[in-house]
C-alpha positions in Angstrom: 105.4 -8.8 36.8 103.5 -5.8 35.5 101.3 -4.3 38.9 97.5 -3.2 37.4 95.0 -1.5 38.8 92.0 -1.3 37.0 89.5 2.0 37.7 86.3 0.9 36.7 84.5 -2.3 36.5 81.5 -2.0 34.1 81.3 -3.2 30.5 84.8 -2.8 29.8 86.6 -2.7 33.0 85.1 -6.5 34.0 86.5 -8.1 30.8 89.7 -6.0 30.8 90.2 -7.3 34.6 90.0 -10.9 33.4 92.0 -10.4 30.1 95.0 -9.1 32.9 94.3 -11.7 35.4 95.1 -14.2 32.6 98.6 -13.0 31.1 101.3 -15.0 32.8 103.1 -11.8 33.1 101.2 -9.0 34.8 99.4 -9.3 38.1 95.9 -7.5 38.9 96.2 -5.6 41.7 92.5 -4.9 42.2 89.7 -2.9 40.6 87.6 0.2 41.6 83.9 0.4 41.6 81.9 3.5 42.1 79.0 1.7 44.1 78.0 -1.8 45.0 76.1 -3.6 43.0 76.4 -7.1 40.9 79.8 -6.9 39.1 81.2 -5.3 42.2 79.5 -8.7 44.4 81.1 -10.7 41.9 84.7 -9.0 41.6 84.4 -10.0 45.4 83.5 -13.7 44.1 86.1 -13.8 41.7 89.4 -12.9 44.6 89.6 -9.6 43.0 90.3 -6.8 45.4 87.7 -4.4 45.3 88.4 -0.4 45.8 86.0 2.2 46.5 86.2 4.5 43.5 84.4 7.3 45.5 85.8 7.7 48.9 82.6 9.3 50.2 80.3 6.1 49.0 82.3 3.4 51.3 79.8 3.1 53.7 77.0 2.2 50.8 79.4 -0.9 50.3 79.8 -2.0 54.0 75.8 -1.3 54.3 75.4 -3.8 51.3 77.7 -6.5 52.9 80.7 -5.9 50.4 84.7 -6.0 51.8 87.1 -3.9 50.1 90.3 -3.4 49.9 90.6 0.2 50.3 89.9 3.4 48.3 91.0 4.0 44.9 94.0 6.2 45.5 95.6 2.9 47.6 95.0 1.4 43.9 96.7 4.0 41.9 99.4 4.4 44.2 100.2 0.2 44.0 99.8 -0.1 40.3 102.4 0.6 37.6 99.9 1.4 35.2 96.4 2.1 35.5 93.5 1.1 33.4 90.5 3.4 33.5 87.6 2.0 32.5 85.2 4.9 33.6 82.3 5.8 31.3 83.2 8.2 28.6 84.2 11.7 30.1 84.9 10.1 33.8 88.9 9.5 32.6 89.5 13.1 32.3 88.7 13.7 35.7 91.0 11.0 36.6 94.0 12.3 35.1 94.9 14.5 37.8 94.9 11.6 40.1 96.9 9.2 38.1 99.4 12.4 38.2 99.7 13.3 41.3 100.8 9.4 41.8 103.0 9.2 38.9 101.0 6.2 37.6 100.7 5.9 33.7 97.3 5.7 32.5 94.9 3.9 30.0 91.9 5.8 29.2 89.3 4.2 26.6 87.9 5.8 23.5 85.1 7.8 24.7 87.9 10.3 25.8 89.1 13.2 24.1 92.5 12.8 21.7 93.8 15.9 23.7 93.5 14.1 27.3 96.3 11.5 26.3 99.9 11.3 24.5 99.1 9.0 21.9 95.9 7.2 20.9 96.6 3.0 20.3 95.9 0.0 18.0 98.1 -2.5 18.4 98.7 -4.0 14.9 99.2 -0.1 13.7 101.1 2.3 16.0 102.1 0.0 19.1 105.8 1.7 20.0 103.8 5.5 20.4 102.7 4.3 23.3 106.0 3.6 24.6 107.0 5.1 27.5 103.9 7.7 27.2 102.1 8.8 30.7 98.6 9.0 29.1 97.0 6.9 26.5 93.7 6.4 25.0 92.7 2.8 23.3 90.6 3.9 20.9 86.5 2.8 20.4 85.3 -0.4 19.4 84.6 1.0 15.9 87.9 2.8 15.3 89.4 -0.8 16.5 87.9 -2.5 13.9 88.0 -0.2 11.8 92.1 0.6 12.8 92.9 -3.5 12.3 91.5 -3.8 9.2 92.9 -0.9 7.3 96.6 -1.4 8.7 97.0 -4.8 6.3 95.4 -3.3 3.0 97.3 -0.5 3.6 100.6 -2.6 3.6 99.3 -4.9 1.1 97.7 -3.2 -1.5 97.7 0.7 -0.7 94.4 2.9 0.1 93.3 5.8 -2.0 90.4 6.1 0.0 87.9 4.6 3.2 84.3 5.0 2.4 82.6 3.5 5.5 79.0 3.3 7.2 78.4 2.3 10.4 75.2 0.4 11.0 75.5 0.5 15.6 73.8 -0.9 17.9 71.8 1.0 19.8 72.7 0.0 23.2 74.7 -3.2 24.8 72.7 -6.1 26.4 72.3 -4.7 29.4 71.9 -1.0 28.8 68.1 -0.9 29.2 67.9 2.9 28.8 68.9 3.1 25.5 67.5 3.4 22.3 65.9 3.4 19.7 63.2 0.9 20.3 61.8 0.9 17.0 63.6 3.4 14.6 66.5 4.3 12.1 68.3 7.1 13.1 71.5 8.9 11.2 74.0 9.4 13.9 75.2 12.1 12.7 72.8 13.1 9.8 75.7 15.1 8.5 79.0 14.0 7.1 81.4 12.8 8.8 80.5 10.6 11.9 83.4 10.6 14.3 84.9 7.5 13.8 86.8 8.6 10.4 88.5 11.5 12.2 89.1 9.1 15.3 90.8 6.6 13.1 93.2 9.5 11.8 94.4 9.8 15.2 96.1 6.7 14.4 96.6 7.2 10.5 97.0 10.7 10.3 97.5 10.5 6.4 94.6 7.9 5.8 91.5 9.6 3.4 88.3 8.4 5.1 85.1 9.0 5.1 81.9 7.4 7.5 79.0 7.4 8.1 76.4 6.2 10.5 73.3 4.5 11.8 72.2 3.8 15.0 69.5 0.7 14.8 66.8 -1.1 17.6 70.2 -3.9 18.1 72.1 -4.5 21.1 74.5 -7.5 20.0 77.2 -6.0 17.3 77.8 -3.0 14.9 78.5 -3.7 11.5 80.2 -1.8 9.0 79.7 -1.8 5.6 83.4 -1.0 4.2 84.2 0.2 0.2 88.0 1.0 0.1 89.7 2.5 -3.4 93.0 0.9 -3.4 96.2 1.2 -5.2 96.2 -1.4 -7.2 93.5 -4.5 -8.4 93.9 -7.6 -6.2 91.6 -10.6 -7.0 89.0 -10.8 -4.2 90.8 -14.1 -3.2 94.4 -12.1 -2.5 92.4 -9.6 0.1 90.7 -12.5 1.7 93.9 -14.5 2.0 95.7 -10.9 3.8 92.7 -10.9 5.8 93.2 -14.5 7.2 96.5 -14.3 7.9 95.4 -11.7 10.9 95.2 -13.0 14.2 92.5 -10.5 15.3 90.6 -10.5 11.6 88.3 -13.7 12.1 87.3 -14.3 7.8 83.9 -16.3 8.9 83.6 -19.4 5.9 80.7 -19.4 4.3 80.1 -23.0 4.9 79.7 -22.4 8.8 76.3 -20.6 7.7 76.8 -17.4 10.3 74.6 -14.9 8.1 74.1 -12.3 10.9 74.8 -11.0 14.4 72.3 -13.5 16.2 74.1 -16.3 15.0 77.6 -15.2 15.5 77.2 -14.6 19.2 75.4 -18.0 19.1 78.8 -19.2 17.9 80.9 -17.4 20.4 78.9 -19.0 23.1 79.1 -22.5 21.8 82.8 -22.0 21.3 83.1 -21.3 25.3 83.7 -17.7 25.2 83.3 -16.0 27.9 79.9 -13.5 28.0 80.3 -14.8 24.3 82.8 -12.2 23.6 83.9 -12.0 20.2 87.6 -10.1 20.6 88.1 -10.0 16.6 87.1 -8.3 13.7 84.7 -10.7 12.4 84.8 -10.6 8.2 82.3 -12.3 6.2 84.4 -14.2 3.3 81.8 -14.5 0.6 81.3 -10.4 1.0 85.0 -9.4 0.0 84.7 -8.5 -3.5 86.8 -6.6 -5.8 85.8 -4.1 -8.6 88.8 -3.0 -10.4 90.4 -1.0 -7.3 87.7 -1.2 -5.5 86.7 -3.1 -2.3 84.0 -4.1 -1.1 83.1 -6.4 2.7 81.3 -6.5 5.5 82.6 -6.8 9.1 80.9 -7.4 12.2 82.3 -5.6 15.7 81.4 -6.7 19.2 81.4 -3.1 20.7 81.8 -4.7 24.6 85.0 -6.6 23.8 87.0 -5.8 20.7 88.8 -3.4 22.2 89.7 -5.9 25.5 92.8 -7.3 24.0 94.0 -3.8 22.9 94.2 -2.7 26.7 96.0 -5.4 27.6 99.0 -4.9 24.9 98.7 -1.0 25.6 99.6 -2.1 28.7 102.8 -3.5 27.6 103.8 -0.8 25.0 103.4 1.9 28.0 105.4 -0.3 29.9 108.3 -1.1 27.6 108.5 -4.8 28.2 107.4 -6.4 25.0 107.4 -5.5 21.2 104.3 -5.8 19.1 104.1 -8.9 17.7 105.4 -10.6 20.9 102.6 -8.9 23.1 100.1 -9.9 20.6 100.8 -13.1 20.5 101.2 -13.5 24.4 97.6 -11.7 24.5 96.3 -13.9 22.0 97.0 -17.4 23.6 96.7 -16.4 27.2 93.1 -15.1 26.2 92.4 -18.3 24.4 91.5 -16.2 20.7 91.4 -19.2 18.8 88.5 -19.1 16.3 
């Protein structure tokens, strides 16, 4: 069994705990919160073993009625690989102490390409990460963004990625973020970062983005033109598309015409929090124009990248090839849209 710790239980950490707790072959060792509050009351709730993720804030958890388990270096010392889950900028701090235990480290995409080994996608560059000390799952968007291309690619060749990024401006429950009632170009000049971010994992790929940040909390959604190598029929890139375990191609007939209704859908279909783990492609928007392609895709920024952790984990490890983590991912999580 795989020993992980996971440092960090906010938006990512929480679901990445869960994802772990339900393969049937790693163990979670416990998770680390920075200060009590609701997620850490219900870590408690769920058995989880709870770690102080700053030593000098212990006593704000026994003053709030909270048990742990210990402090956060009793968690990296346990684990065999860590996941930090901090907010962006906190993993680089970390590294030192996931070093001076000799504990290989996740760190998510907010990072910096030069804090890790290798960044990860795993439908595109899974055996990079094998073996590596320090790797970084890349962001929601480059996910997304990562999954799709890796099929076309194969199938049908890319001259070029044109894409903009319509984001939301916060998640549900980041109440201090904005905009409130505006547009803004995020960057106003070309590129945004996600085309460079998605070169860490295909270094040769030509790719260009763009992007907006909108008053919307529940996905992004990209806008995608791709000039490929040859002309497929609309109907031959939809049918590549399906055959994805992480692309969901929504029919048309199931009359999901925008964000609001597809997280409707992931909470009638007994996700948890509603999270929607895959690429979500609307079928009646893949078009073709000569070599030209055109779709829109949906991405649930608080749990795309949830399954990608979880086979990072494996791939740093060594114990499972690609398709064979993938798959155990996919069924143990229950991705079965």
């Amino acid at each position: 069994m795989l020993q992980v710790g996971v440092n960090g239980y906010g938006t990512i950490g929480k679901r990445v705990a869960d994802a772990v707790a339900a393969q049937p072959d790693m163990e979670l060792l416990g998770v680390a919160k920075t200060r009590p509050n609701f997620e850490a009351e219900r870590a408690v709730k769920k058995g989880y073993r709870l770690f102080a993720a700053v030593p000098e804030r212990v006593e704000r958890f026994e003053e709030a009625g909270i048990d742990l388990a210990g402090e956060v270096e009793e968690l990296v010392e346990e684990s065999d690989v860590v996941v930090d889950a901090a907010p962006s900028g906190i993993g680089a701090g970390n590294r030192e102490l996931y070093e001076e235990y000799d504990t290989p480290a996740l760190y998510q995409g907010g990072e910096e390409e030069a804090l890790v080994d290798t960044s990860f996608n795993a439908r595109s560059n899974f055996s990079e990460a094998t073996g590596a000390d320090h790797v970084r799952v890349v962001s929601c968007n480059t996910t997304g963004l990562a999954r799709l291309v890796a099929p076309i690619e194969e199938g049908f060749g890319i001259e070029k990625v044109r894409a903009t990024l319509v984001r939301r401006g916060g998640d549900t429950a980041q109440s201090d973020r904005g905009p409130i009632n505006d547009v803004l170009p995020d960057p106003i000049g070309l590129p945004s970062h996600h085309g460079p971010d998605v070169k860490t994992i295909f270094p040769d790929l030509e790719i260009d983005t763009l992007g907006l940040k909108v008053p919307a909390t529940l996905t992004h959604t990209h806008s995608i033109n791709i000039t490929l190598e040859s002309e497929p029929e609309a109907e031959e890139v939809r049918e590549a598309l399906a055959d994805e375990s992480r692309l969901f191609v929504i029919p048309e007939w199931l009359g999901i015409d925008g964000s609001g209704s597809l997280k409707e859908f992931a909470l009638d279909a007994g996700r948890p929090r509603g999270d929607i783990w895959e690429n979500c492609v609307w079928g009646e928007s893949i078009a073709t124009r000569g070599k030209d392609l055109y779709l829109f895709q949906a991405i649930h920024q608080e749990s795309d990248v949830v399954p990608e952790n979880v086979d990072a984990l494996r791939a740093v490890a060594g114990t499972e090839d690609a398709t064979t983590s993938i798959e155990r991912t996919n069924e143990a999580m229950g991705m079965d849209f």
